[in-house]
TORKOL-4160 file (C-alpha; in steps of 0.2 Angstrom, whole numbers, padded with zeros to 4 digits, m for minus):
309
<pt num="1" X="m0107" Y="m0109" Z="0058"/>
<pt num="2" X="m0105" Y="m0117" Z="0041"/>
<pt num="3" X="m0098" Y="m0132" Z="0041"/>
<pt num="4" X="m0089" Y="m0125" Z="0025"/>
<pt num="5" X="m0078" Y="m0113" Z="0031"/>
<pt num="6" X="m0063" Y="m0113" Z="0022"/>
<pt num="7" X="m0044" Y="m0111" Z="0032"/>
<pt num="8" X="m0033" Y="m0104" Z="0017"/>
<pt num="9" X="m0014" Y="m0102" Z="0021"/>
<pt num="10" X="0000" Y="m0090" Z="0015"/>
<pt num="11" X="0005" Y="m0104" Z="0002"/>
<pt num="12" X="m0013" Y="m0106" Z="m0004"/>
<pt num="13" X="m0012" Y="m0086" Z="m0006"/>
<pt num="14" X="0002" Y="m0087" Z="m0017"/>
<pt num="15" X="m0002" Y="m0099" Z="m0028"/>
<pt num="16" X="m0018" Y="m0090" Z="m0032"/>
<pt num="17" X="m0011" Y="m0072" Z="m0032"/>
<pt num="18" X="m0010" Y="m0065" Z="m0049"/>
<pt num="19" X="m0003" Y="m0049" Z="m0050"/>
<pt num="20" X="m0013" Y="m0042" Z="m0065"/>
<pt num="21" X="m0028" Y="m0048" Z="m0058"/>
<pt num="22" X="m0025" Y="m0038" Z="m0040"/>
<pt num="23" X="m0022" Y="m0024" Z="m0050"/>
<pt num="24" X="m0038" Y="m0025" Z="m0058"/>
<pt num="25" X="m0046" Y="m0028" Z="m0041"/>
<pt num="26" X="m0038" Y="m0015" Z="m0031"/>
<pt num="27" X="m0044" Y="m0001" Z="m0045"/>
<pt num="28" X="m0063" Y="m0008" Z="m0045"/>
<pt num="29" X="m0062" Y="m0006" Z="m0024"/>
<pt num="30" X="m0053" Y="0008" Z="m0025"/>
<pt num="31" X="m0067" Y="0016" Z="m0040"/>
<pt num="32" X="m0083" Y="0011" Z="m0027"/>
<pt num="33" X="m0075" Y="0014" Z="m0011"/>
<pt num="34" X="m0074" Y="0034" Z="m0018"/>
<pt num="35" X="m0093" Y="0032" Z="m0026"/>
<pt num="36" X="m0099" Y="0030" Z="m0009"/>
<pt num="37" X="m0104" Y="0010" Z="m0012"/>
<pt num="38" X="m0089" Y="0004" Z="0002"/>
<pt num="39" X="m0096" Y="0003" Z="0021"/>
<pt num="40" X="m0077" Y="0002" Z="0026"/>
<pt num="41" X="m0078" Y="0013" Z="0044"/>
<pt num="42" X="m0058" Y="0017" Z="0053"/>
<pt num="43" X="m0047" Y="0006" Z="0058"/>
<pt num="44" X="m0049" Y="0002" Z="0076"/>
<pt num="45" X="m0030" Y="0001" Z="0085"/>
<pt num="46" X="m0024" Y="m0006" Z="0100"/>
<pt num="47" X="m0005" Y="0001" Z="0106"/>
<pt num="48" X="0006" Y="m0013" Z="0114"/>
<pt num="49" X="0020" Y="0001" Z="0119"/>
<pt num="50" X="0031" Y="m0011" Z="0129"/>
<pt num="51" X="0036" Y="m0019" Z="0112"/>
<pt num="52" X="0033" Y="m0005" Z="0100"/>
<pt num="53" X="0019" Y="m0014" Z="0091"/>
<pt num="54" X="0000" Y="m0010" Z="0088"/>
<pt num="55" X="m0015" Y="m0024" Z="0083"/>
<pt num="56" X="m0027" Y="m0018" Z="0072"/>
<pt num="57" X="m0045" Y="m0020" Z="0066"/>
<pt num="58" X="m0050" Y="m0018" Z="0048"/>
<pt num="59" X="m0069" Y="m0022" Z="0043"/>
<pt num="60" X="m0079" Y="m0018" Z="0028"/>
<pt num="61" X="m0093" Y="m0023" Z="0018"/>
<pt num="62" X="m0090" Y="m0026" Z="0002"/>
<pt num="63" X="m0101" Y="m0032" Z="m0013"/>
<pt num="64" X="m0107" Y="m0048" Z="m0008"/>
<pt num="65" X="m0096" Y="m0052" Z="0008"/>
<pt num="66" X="m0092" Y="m0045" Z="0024"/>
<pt num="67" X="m0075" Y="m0045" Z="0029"/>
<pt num="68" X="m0062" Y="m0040" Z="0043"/>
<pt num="69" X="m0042" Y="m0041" Z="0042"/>
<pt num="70" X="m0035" Y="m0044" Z="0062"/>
<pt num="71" X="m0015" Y="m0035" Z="0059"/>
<pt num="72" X="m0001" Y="m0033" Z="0068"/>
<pt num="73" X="0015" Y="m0021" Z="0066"/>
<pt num="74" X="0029" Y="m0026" Z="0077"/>
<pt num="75" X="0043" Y="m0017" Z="0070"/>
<pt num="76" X="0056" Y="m0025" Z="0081"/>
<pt num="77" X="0052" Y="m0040" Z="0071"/>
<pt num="78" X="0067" Y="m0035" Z="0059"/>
<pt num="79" X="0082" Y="m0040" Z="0074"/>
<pt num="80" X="0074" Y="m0059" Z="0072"/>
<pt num="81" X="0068" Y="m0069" Z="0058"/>
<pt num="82" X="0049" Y="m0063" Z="0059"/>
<pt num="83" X="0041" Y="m0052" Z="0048"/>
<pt num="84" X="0035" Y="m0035" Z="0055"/>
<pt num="85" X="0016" Y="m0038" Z="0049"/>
<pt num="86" X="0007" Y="m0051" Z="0054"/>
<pt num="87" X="m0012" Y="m0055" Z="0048"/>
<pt num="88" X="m0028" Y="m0064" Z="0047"/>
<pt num="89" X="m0043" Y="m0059" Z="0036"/>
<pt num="90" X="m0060" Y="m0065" Z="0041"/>
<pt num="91" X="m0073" Y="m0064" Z="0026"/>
<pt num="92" X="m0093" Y="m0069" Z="0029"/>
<pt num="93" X="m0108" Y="m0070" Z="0017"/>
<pt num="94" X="m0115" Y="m0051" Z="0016"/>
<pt num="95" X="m0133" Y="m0057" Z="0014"/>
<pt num="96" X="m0133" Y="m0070" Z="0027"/>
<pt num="97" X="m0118" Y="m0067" Z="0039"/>
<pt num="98" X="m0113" Y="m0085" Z="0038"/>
<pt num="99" X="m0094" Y="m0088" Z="0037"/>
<pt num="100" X="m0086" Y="m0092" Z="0022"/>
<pt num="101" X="m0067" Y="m0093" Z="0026"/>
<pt num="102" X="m0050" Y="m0086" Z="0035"/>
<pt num="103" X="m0036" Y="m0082" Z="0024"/>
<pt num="104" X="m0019" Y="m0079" Z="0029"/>
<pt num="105" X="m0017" Y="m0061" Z="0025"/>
<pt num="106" X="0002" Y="m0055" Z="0029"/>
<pt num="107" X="0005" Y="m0059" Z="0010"/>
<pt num="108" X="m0012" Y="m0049" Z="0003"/>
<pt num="109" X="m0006" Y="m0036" Z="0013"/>
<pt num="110" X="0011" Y="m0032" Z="0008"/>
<pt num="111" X="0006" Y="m0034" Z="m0012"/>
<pt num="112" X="m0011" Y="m0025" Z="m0012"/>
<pt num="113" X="m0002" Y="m0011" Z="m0003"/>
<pt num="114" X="0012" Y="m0012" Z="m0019"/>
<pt num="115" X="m0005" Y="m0016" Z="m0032"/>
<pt num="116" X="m0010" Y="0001" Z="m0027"/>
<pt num="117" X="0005" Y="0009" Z="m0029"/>
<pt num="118" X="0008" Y="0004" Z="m0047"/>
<pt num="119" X="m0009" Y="0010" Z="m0050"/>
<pt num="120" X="m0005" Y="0026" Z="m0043"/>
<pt num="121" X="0012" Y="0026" Z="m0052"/>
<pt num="122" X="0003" Y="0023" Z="m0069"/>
<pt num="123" X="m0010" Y="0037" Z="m0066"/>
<pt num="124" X="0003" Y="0049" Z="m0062"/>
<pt num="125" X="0021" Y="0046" Z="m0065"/>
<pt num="126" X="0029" Y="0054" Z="m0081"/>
<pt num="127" X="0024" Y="0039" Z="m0095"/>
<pt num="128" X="0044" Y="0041" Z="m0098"/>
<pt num="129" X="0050" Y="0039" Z="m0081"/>
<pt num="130" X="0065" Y="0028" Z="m0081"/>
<pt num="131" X="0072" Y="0029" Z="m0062"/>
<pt num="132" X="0067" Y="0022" Z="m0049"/>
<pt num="133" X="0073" Y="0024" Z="m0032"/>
<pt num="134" X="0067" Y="0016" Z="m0016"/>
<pt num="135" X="0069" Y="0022" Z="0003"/>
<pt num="136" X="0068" Y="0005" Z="0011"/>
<pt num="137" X="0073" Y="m0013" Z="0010"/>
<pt num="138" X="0061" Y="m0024" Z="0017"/>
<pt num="139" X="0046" Y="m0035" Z="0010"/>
<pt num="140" X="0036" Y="m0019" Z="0003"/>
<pt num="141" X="0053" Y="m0012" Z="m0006"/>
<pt num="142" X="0052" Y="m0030" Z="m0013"/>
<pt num="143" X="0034" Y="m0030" Z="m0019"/>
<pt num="144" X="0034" Y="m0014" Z="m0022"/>
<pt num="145" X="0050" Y="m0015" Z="m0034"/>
<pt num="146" X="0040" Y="m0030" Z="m0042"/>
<pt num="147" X="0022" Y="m0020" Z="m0045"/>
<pt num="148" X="0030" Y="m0004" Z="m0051"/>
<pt num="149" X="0037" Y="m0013" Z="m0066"/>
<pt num="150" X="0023" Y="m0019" Z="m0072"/>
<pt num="151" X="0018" Y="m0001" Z="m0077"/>
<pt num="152" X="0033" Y="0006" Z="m0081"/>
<pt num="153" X="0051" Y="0002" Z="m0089"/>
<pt num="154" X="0065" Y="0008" Z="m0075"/>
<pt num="155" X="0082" Y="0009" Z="m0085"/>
<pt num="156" X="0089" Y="0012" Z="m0066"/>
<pt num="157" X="0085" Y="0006" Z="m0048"/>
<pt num="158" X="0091" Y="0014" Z="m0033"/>
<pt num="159" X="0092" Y="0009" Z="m0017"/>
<pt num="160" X="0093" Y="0015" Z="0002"/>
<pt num="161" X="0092" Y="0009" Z="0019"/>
<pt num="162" X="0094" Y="0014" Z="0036"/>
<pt num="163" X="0107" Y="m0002" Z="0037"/>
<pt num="164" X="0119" Y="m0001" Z="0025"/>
<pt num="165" X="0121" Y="m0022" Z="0023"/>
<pt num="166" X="0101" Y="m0022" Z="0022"/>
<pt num="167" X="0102" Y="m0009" Z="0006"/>
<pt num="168" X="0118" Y="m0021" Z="m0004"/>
<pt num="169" X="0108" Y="m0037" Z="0000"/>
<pt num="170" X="0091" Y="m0029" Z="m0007"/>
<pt num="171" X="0101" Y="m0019" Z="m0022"/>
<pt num="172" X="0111" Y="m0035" Z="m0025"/>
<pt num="173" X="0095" Y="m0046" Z="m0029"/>
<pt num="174" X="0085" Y="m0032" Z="m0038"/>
<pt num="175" X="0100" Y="m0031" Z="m0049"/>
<pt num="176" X="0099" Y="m0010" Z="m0042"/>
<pt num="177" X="0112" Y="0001" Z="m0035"/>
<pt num="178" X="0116" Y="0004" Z="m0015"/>
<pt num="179" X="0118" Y="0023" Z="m0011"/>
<pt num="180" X="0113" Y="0037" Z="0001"/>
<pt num="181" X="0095" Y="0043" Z="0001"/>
<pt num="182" X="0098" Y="0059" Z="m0006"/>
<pt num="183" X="0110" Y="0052" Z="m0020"/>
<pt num="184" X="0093" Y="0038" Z="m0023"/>
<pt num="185" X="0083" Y="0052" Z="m0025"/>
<pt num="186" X="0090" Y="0065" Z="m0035"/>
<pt num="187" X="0084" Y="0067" Z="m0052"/>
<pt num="188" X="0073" Y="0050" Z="m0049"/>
<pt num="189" X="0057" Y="0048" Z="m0059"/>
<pt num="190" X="0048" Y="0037" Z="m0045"/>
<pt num="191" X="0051" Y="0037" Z="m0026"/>
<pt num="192" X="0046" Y="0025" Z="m0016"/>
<pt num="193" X="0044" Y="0027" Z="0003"/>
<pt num="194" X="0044" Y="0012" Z="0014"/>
<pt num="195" X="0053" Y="0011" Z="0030"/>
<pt num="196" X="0046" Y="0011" Z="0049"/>
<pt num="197" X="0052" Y="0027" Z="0052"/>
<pt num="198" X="0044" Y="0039" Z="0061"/>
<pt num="199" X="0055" Y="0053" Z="0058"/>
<pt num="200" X="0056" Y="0060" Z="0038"/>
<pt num="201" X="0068" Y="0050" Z="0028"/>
<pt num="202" X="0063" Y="0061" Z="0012"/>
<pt num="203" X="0067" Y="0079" Z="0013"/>
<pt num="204" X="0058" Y="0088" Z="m0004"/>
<pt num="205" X="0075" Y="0099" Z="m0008"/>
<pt num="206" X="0079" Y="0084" Z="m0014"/>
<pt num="207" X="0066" Y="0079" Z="m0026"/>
<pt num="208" X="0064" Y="0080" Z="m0047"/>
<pt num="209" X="0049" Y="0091" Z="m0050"/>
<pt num="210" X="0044" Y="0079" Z="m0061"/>
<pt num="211" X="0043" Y="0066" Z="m0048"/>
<pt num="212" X="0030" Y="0053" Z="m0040"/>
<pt num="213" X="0032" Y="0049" Z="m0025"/>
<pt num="214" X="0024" Y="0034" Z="m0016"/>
<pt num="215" X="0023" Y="0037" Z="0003"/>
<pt num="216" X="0020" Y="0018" Z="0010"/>
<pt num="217" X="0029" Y="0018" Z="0027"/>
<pt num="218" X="0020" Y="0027" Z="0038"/>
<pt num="219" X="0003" Y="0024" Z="0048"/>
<pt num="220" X="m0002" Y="0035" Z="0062"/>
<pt num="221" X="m0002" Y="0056" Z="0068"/>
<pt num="222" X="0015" Y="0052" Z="0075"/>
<pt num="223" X="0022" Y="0046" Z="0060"/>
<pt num="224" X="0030" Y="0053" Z="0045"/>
<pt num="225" X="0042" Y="0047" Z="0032"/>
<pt num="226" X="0041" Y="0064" Z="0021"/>
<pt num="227" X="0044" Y="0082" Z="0027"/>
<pt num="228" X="0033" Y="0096" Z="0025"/>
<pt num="229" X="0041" Y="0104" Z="0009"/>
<pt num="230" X="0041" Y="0086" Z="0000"/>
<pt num="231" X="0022" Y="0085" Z="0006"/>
<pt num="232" X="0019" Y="0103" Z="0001"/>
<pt num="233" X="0027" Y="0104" Z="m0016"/>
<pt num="234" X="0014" Y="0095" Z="m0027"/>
<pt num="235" X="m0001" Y="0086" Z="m0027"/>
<pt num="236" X="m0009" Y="0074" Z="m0014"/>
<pt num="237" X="m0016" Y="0061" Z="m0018"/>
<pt num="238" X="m0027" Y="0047" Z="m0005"/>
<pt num="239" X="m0035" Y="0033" Z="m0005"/>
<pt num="240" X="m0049" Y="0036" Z="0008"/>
<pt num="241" X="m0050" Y="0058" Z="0013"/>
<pt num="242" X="m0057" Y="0052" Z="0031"/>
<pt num="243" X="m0043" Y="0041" Z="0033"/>
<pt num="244" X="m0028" Y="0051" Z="0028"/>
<pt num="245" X="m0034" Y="0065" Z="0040"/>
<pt num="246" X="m0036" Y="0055" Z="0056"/>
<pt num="247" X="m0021" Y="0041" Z="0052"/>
<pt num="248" X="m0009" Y="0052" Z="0041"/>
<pt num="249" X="0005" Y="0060" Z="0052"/>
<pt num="250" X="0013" Y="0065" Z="0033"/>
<pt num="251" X="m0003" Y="0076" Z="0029"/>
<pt num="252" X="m0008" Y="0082" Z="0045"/>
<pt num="253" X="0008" Y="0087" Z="0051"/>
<pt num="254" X="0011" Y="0097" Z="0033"/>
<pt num="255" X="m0007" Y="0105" Z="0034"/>
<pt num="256" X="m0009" Y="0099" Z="0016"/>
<pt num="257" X="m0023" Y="0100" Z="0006"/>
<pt num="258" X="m0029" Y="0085" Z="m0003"/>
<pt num="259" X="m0032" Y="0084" Z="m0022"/>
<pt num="260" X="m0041" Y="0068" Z="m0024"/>
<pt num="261" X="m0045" Y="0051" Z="m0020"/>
<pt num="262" X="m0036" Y="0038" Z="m0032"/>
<pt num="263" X="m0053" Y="0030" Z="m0035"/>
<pt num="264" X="m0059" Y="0049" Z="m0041"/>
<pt num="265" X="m0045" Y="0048" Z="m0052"/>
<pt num="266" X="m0045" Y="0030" Z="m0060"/>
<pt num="267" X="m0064" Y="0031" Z="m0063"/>
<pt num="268" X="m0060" Y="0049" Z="m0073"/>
<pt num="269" X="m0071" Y="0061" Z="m0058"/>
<pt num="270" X="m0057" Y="0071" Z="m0054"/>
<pt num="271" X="m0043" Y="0076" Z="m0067"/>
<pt num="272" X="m0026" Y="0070" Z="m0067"/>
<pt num="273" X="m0017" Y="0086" Z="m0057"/>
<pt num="274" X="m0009" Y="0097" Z="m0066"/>
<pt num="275" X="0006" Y="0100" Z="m0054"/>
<pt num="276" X="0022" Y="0092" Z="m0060"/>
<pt num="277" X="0025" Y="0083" Z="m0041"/>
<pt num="278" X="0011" Y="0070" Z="m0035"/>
<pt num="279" X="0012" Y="0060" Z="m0018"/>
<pt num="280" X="0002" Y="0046" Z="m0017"/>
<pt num="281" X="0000" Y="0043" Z="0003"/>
<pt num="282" X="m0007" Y="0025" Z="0005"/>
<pt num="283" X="m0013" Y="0021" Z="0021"/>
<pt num="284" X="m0019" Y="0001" Z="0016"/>
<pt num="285" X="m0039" Y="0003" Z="0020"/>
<pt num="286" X="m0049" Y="m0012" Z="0022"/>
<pt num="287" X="m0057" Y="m0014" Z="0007"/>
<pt num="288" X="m0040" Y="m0018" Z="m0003"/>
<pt num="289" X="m0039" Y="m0034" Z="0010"/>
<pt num="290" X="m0056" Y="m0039" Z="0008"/>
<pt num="291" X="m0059" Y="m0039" Z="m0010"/>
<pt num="292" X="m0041" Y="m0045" Z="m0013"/>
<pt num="293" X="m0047" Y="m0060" Z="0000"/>
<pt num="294" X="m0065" Y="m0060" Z="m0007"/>
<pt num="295" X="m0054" Y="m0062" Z="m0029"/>
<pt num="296" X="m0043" Y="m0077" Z="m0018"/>
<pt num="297" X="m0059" Y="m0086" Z="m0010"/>
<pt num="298" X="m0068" Y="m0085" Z="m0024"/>
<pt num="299" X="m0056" Y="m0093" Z="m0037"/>
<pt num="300" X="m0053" Y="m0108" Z="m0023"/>
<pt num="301" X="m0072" Y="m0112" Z="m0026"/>
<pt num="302" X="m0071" Y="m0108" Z="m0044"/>
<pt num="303" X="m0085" Y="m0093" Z="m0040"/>
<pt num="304" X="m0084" Y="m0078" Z="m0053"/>
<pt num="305" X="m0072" Y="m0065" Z="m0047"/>
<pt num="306" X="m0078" Y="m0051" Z="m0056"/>
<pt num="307" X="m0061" Y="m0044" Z="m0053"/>
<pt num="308" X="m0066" Y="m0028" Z="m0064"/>
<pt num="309" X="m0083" Y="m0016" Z="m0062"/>
């Protein structure tokens, strides 16, 4: 082992963490991962039932390294003062396997999933969408609340929550508005999906046709924050098709076709869809983590990043 191995913490994470530039990283992995130049194989998923948790494996190569997040999802973190995800990214030299560093990843985790999401939302949102509303109140409504207005101007935020007192804490620091899902959703521009529920939370009656929909919550066959008519009613869009159909309980469960990876669309392959409704279904693959870690390792050691193509 290299006697260089760096051990970089949460702290260490967020002082490097620049949003612009993990946007710019999430589209370049996103843009490879669908030309085929990702080796990024499933997530690998152990259940711990008898605390309603899971620990999973996320390796893929990547460029010049080899990397592997370790996760955890214990969503009865919520009653204590733990988060719900819990992680550790491994990153080694691709061309020699040597080991290069361990980051703490819970933070990579929750804003690569919301970098993502704003690029989705920039591809495919109405340029003069002006409400936003978010089903959720934890640490992705708050990064995802942050990403999504870096690419568009809300004039409104709304806000719901399975625990009422959760929603008013979360709606009074994003300066937004507390209210019932269906009132948050009505005649919103953006929707953004990110709860632990396993049952739909969204119900597509209630959507804008106009609308994007970001569907973060939900990992897993048995999961599903969307119902089928929500699923059904406009274009979907992934980040990985072999992914969403063996981890997406929102597409399988609809029987929904798939319109296009985002990397398909960001690099201009497939057209933006023509349908008025999109849902974005993120997953989180591996390849966000390990090339957000690989921009984060690399600017500790005053390396290039190469955050773009």
């Amino acid at each position: 082992m290299s006697g260089n191995l760096r051990f970089i913490s949460e702290e260490e994470v967020r002082q490097q963490l620049d949003l612009h530039e993990l946007m710019a990283t999430m589209q370049a992995a996103l843009i490879e991962l669908s030309a085929g130049k990702v080796t990024q194989p499933l997530r690998g998923v152990i259940s711990i039932p008898e605390h309603r948790g899971w620990f999973g494996l996320m390796p893929a190569v990547y460029r010049d390294v080899i990397g592997v997040k370790l996760v955890t999802v214990f969503p009865g973190n919520v009653s204590s003062s733990l988060d719900t995800h819990q992680a550790l990214i491994q990153l080694f030299d691709s061309a020699t396997g040597v080991p290069l560093a361990v980051l703490d990843g819970r933070l990579i985790t929750a804003w690569r999933t919301a970098a993502v999401s704003a690029l989705a939302t920039r591809e495919l949102a109405a340029p003069d969408a002006r409400v936003l509303a978010i089903l959720g109140s934890g640490v992705q409504a708050r990064t995802h609340l942050a990403m999504l207005r870096l690419v568009r101007d809300f004039d409104e935020v709304r806000v719901w929550s399975r625990t009422a007192e959760n929603a008013h804490r979360f709606a009074d620091e994003a300066g937004a508005i507390a209210m019932s899902a269906t009132e948050a959703v009505g005649g919103a521009d953006v929707i953004v999906t990110a709860t632990h529920s396993s049952e739909p939370v969204l119900r597509g009656d209630w959507l804008n046709p106009r609308a994007h929909v970001n569907a973060v919550g939900a990992v897993g066959l048995q999961a599903r924050e969307l119902d089928a008519e929500a699923m059904r009613r406009g274009a979907v869009i992934v980040e990985s098709r072999e992914a969403a159909i063996h981890e997406s309980g929102d597409i399988v469960q609809a029987d929904v076709a798939i319109y296009a990876e985002l990397g398909e669309i960001l690099a201009g392959k497939r057209p933006k869809p023509q349908t008025q409704l999109t849902v974005y279904k993120s997953l989180g693959v591996a390849v966000e983590d390990v090339a957000a870690a690989r921009m984060i390792y690399k600017k500790m050691s005053g390396l290039p990043t190469n955050f773009g193509l």
